[in-house]
N, C-alpha and C positions, 0 to 999 in steps of 0.2 A: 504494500500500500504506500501511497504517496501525498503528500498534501493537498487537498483540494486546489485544480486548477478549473478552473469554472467555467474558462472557456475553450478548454482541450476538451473536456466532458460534454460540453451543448455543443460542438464542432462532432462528435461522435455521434452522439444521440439525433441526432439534426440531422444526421446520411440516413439515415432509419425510417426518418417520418415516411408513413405509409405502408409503410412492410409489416408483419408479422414478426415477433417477438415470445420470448419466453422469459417470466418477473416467476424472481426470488424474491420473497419478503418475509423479514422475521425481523422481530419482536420479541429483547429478551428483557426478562426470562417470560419465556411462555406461550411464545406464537410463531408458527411462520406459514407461510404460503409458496408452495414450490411447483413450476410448470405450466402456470397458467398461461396460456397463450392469448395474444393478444393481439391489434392490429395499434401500432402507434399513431397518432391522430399532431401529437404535438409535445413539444417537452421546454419546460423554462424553470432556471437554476435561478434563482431570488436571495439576493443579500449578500452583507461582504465576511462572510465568516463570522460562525459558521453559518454552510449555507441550506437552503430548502429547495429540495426538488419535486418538481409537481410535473407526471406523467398525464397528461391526456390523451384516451384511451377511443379512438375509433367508433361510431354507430353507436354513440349512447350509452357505452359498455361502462363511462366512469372515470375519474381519477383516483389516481396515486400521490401519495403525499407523504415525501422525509424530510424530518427536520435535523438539525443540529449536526449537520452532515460537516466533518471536517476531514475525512481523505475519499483517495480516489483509486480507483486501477481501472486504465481502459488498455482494450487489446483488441485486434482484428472484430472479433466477436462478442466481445462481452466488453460491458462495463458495470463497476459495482460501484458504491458509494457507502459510507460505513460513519457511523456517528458513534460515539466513543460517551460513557456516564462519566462522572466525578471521580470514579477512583480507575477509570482508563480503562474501562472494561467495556466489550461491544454491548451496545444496546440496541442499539438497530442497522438492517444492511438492506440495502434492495439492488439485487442483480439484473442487469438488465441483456438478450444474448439472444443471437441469433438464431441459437439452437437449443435444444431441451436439453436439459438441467438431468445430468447422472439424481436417477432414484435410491 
């Protein structure tokens, strides 16, 4: 992981708009969402650190919403975004990736 670059991450997510997608989401402790496929409709990264990203999701299907997001890792395929609680521990991550997510 790397530090939130804001606009290497919406330069990524933004070649996507329109395509199908596969979102990771969890929520810890206690929750996640893995595989859902999706069609991406739009994406916008709001704030100067940390920051909030807000997925908008194709035909009505919805948004996605992390906050307190301060790193990143993009690659060909994927990118995640990962928010970190007070004693540095993940609290939430949403993956975002071209292809379905190992079960």
């Amino acid at each position: 992981m790397q530090p939130m670059n804001r606009e290497a991450a919406a330069a990524a997510l933004h070649a996507w708009t329109g395509r199908d997608v596969f979102i990771h989401l969890e929520v810890n402790p206690g929750a996640y969402w893995r595989n859902g496929r999706t069609r991406l409709a739009r994406a916008h990264i709001k704030g100067d650190g940390p920051y909030r990203v807000y997925l908008e999701l194709d035909e009505g299907q919805g948004l996605i919403h992390i906050d307190d997001v301060t790193h990143m890792q993009v690659e060909p395929e994927l990118v995640i975004f990962t928010a970190y609680d007070d004693l540095d521990r993940i609290a939430r991550t949403l993956e975002v990736s071209l292809r379905p997510f190992p079960v």
